[in-house]
C-alpha positions as CSV (number, residue, x, y, z in Angstrom):
1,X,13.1,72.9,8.7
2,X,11.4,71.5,5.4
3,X,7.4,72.7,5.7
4,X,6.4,69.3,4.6
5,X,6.4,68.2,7.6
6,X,2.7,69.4,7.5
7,X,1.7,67.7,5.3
8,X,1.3,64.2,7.4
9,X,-2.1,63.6,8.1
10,X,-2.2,62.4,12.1
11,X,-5.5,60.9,13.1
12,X,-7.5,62.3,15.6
13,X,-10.8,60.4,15.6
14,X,-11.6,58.5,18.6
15,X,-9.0,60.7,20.9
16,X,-11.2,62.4,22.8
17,X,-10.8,65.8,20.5
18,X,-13.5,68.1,21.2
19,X,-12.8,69.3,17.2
20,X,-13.2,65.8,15.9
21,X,-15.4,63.9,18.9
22,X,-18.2,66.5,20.2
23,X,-20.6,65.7,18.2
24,X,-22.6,62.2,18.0
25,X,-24.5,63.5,15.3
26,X,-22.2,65.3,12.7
27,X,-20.8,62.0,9.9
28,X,-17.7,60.2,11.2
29,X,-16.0,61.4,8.0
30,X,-16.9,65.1,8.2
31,X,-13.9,67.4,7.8
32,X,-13.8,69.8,11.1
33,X,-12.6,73.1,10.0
34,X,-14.4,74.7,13.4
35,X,-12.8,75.2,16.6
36,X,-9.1,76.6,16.6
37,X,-6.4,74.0,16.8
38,X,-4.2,72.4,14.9
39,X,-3.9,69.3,13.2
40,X,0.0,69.4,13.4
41,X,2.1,67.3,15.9
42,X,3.7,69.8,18.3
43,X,7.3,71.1,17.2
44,X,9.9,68.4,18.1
45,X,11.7,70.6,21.0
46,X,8.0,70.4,23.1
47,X,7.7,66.3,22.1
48,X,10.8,65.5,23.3
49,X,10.5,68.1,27.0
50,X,6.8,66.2,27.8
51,X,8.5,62.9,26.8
52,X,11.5,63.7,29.4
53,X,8.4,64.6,32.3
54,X,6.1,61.2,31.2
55,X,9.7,59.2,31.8
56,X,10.0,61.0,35.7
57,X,6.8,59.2,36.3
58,X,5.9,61.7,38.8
59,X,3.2,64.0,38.1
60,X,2.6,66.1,41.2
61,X,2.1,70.1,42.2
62,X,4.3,72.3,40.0
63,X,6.8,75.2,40.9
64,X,6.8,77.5,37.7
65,X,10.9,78.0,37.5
66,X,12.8,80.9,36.9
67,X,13.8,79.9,33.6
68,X,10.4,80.1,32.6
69,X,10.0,83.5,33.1
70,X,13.6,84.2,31.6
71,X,12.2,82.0,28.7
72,X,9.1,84.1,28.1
73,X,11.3,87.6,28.3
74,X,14.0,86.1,25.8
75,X,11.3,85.5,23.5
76,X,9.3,88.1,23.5
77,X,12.1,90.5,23.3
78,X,14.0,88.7,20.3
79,X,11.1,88.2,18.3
80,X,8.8,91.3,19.3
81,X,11.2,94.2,20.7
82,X,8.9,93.5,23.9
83,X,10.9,93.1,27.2
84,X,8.6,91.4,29.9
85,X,10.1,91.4,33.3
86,X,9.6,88.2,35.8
87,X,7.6,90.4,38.2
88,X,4.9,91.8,35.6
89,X,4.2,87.9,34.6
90,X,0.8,86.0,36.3
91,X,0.4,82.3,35.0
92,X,-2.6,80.4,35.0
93,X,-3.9,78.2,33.2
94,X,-5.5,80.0,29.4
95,X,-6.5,83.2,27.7
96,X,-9.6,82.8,28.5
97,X,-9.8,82.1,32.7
98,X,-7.0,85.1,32.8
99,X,-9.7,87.2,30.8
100,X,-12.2,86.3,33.3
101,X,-10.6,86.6,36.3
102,X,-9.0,90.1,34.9
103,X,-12.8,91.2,34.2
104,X,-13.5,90.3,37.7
105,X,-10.4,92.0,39.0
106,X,-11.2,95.4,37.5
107,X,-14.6,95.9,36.8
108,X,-17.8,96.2,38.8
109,X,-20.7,94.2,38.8
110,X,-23.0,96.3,36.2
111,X,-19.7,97.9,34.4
112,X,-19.8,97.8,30.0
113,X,-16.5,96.1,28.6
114,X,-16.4,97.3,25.0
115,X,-15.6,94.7,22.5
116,X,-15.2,95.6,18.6
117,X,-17.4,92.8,16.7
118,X,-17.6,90.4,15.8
119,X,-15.4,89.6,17.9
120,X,-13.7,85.7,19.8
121,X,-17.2,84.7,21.2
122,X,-15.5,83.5,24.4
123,X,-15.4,87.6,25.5
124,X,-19.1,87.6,25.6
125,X,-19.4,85.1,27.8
126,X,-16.4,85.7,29.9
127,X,-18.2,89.6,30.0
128,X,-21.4,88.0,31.2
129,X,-20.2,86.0,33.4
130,X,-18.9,88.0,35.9
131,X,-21.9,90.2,35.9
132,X,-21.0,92.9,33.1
133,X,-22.4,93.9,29.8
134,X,-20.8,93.6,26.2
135,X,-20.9,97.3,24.9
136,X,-20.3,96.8,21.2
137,X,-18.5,98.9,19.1
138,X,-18.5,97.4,15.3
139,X,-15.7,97.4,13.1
140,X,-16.5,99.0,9.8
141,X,-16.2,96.6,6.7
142,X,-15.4,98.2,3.6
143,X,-14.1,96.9,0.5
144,X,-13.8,93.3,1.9
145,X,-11.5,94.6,4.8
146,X,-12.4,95.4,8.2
147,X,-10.7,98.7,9.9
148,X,-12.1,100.0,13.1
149,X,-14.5,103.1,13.6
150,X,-12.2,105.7,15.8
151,X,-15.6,107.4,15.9
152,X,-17.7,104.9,17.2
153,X,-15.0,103.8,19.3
154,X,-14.9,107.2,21.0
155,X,-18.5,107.1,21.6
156,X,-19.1,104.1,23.1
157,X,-15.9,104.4,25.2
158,X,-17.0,107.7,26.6
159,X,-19.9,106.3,28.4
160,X,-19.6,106.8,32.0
161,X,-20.5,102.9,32.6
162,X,-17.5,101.7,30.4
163,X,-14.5,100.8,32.0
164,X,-12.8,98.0,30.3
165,X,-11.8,96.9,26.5
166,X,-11.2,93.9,25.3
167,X,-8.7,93.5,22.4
168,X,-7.9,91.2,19.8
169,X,-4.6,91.2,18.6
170,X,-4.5,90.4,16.3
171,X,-8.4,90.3,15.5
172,X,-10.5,86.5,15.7
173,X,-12.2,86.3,13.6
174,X,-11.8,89.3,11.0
175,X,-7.9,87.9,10.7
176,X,-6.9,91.5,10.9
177,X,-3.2,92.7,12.7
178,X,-3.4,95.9,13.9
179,X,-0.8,98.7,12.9
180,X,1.1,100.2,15.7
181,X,-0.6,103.8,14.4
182,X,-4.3,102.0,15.3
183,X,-3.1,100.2,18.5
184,X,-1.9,103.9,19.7
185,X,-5.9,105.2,18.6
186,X,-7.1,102.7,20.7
187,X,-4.7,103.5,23.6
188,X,-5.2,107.3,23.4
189,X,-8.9,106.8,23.2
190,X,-9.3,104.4,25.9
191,X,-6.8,106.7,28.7
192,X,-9.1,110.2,27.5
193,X,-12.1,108.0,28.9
194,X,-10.1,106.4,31.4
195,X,-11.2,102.7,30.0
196,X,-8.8,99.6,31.1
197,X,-7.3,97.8,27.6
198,X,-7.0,94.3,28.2
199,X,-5.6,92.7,24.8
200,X,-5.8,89.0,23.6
201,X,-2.9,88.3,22.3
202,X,-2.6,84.6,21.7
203,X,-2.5,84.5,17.9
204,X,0.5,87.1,18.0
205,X,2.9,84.8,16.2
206,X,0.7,83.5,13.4
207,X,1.4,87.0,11.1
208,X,1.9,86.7,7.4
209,X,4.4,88.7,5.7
210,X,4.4,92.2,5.2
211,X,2.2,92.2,8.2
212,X,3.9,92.7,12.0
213,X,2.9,91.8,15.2
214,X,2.8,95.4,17.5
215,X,2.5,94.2,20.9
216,X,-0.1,96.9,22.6
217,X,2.0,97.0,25.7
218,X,4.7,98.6,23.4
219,X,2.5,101.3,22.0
220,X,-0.1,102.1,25.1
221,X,1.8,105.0,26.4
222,X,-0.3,106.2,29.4
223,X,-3.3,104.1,28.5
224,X,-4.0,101.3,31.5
225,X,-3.3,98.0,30.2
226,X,-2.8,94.6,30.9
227,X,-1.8,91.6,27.7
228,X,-2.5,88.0,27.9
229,X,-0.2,85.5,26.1
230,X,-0.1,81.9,25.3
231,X,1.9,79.6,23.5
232,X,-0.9,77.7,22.5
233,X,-2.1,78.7,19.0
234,X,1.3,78.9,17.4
235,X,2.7,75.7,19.0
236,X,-0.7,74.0,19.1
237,X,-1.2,72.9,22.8
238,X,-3.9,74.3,23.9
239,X,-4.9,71.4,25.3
240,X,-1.9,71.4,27.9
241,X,-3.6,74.7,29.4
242,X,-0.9,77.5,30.3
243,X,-0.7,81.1,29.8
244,X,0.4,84.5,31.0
245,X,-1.1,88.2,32.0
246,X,1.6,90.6,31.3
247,X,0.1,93.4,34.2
248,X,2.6,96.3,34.5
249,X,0.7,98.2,37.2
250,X,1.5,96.6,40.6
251,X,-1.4,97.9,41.9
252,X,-3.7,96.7,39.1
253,X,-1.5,92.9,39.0
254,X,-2.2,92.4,43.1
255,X,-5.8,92.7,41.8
256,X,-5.5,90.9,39.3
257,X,-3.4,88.2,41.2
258,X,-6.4,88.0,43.6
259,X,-9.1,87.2,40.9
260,X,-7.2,84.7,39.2
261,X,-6.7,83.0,42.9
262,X,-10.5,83.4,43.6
263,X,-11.2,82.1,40.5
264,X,-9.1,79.0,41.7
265,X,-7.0,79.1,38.4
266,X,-3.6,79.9,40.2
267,X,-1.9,76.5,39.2
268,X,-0.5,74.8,36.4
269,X,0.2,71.3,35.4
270,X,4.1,70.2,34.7
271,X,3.0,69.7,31.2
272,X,2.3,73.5,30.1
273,X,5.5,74.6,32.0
274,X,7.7,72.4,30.3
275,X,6.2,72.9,27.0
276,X,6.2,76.4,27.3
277,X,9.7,76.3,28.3
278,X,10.5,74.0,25.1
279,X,8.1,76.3,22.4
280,X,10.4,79.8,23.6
281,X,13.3,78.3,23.8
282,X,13.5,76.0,20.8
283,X,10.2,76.0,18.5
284,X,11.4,79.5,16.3
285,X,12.4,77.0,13.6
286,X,9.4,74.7,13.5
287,X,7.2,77.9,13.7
288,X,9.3,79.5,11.3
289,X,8.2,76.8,8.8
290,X,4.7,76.7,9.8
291,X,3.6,80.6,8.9
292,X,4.4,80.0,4.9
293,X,2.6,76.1,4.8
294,X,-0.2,78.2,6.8
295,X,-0.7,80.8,4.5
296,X,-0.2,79.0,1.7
297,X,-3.3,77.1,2.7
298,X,-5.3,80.2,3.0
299,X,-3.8,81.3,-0.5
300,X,-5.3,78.3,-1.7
301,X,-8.8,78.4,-0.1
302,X,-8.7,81.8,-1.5
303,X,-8.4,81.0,-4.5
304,X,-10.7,78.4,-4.9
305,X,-13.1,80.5,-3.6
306,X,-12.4,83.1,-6.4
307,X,-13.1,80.7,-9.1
308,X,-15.5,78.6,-7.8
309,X,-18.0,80.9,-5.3
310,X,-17.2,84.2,-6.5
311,X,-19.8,85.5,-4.9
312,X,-18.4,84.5,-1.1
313,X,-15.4,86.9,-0.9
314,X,-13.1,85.5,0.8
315,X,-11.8,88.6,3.5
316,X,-7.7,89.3,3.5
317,X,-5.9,87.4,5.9
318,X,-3.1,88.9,7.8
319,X,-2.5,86.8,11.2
320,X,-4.1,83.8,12.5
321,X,-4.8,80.5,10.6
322,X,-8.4,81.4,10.9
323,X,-10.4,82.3,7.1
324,X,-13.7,85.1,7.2
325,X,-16.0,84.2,4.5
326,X,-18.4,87.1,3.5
327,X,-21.9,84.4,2.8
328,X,-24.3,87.3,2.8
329,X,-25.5,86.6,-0.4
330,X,-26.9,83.7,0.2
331,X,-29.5,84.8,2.2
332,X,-29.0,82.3,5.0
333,X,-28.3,82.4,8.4
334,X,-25.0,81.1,9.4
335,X,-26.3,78.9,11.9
336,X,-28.2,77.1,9.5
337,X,-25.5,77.3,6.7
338,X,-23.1,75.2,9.3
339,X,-26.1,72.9,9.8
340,X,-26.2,72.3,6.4
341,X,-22.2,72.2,5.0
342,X,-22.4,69.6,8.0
343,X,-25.5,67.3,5.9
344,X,-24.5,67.7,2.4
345,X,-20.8,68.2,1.8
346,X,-19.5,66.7,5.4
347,X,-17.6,69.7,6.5
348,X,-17.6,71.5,9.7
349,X,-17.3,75.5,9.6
350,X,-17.9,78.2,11.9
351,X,-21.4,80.0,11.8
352,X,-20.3,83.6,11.9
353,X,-23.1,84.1,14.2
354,X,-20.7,83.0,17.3
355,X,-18.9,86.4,17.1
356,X,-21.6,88.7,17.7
357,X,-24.5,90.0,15.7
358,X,-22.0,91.2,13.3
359,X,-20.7,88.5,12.2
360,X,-24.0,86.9,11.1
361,X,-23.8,86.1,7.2
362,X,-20.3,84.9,7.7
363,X,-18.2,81.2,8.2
364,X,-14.9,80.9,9.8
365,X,-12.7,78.2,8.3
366,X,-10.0,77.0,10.2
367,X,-7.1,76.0,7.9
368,X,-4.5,74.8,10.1
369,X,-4.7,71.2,8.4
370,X,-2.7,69.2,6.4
371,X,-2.8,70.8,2.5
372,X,-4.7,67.2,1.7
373,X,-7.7,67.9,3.9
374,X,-8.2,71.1,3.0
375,X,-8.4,70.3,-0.4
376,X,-10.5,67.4,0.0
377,X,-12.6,69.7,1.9
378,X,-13.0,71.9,-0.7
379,X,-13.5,69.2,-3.1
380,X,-16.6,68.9,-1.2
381,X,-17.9,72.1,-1.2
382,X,-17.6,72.1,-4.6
383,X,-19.8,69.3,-5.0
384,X,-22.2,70.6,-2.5
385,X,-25.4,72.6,-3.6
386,X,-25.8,74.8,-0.5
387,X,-23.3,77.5,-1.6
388,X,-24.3,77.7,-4.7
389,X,-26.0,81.5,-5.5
390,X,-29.8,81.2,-5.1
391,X,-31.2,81.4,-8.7
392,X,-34.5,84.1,-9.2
């Protein structure tokens, strides 16, 4: 499948799009490079199942087939040496309400979930919500790359209180994919202290080349665990809600199974089964075309970067179409530095304050866009004064 397919600018204005249509205030013609979706069309395979349901007509309650289970194991085995039996699989309806309801399912009221910062701000509130408290364990940034601190990680997950961790993998927003040899630090740390890994793993097919995707299932040995899945990042439909907990343990899934029914996100729309059915079954090639154009966006953001604000590194990116920008230097908190991109140059970033104390300082650019955009968007940084280095 030719990439340039990408390249066609589809407008989203006036759609309803929380990334384009949230905001009264924020310029008509501001370029949104904020919340994570794309602006692709879906892959053809998923366009052509919803246009098959839409000409039914019929839109009522949904029975999640058999071949949608046998579509998510044929997957996840062929791409990812991951085997996912029917009976292990929970639907409902994101990442984020099967994080919840998996919180609620297996913590107490009280309970720390350790989180490595900064971290997909959705896990603090998720945390919060259901009565429990972020225990934060930062990742260590050296040399423009983030690793994670074993040591720290030990510490915090030895306290008595601590019976969760939430995982990213791989990491929003540090664009890190963890190595099979970390994954199985994490899992030996977590079963010593007897701490529940549940792992995000919705951006697992947005990795870039020489990097691989390690599901944490296939490394966690005798460490608890449970994984969450979605088609929506890679396929971009999100907005068509449906996902999966992957929960080994029957024990721990009948628990699980409760939550997510007390939580009253137990069912799905027509839409997200048939499109999930299409992405697994037929979307390898559209995807397959995707992961280059995406990179080759954040090869040229890089780089533009490099010679224009050398003094914003621009941190490695090795899965998700999401960009860390180190804006330390500038002495300005990132809240206000989105504030302000938003006033003078028209483009819409990510304060890195949304992922935790840590990631204050920082922007995330999302750079799943047509190559055009971006570059207009960085056309406009350019021209902008506010990342310019302060002059003493």
């Amino acid at each position: 499948m030719n990439s340039s397919i990408f390249d066609e600018v589809v407008p989203r204005r006036g759609s309803n799009s929380y990334k384009y249509d949230s905001r009264a205030d924020v310029p008509s013609d501001t370029i949104p490079l904020w919340v994570a979706d794309m602006d692709f069309r879906a892959c053809p395979p998923i366009l052509d199942a919803l246009r098959r349901r839409v000409d039914r007509g019929v839109f009522g309650y949904t029975f999640v087939p058999a071949e949608y289970y046998a579509a998510i194991d044929a997957w996840f085995t062929s791409r990812h040496g991951w085997s996912i039996p029917s009976q292990h699989v929970i639907y409902t309806s994101g990442v984020v309400p099967a994080i919840s309801a998996i919180i609620k399912a297996l913590a107490k009221e009280g309970d720390k979930v350790l989180v490595n910062t900064p971290v997909y701000n959705c896990f603090f509130s998720s945390i919060r919500n259901n009565g429990c408290v972020a225990l934060e364990s930062p990742l260590r940034l050296e040399n423009n790359c983030y690793t994670i601190d074993f040591d720290a990680l030990e510490a915090a997950a030895s306290d008595p209180r601590c019976s969760l961790m939430l995982l990213c993998n791989p990491h929003n927003p540090a664009g890190r994919v963890w190595t099979a040899d970390e994954l199985r630090r994490i899992a030996d740390i977590c079963a010593r202290n007897g701490v529940t890994v549940v792992s995000d793993e919705i951006h697992c097919e947005l990795v870039y080349h020489p990097h691989r995707y390690t599901p944490f299932a296939t490394v966690a040995g005798h460490c608890p665990h449970v994984s969450c899945v979605s088609p929506s990042k890679a396929f971009n439909i999100a907005g068509l809600q449906i996902a999966n907990i992957v929960a080994p343990d029957a024990a721990m899934r009948e628990k699980i199974d409760r939550a997510i029914n007390i939580n009253e996100v137990c069912d799905v729309n027509p839409f997200g089964v048939d499109a999930l059915i299409a992405a697994y079954r037929r979307g390898g090639e559209w995807l397959d075309a995707l992961i280059p154009y995406l990179h080759d966006n954040y090869t040229l953001l890089r780089d533009f970067f490099a010679t224009h604000f050398p003094h914003l590194p621009v941190l490695p990116l090795e899965g998700t179409y999401l960009a860390w920008v180190d804006c330390r230097s500038l002495g300005i908190d990132s809240a206000t530095l989105e504030e302000k991109l938003i006033a003078d140059a028209r483009v819409w970033l990510n304060a890195g304050s949304m992922y935790g104390s840590a990631g204050e300082g920082f922007l995330r650019v999302n750079l799943a866009c047509p190559r055009s955009v971006l570059a207009e968007a960085l056309r406009r940084l350019a021209a902008s004064t506010v990342l310019k280095p302060a002059i003493n």
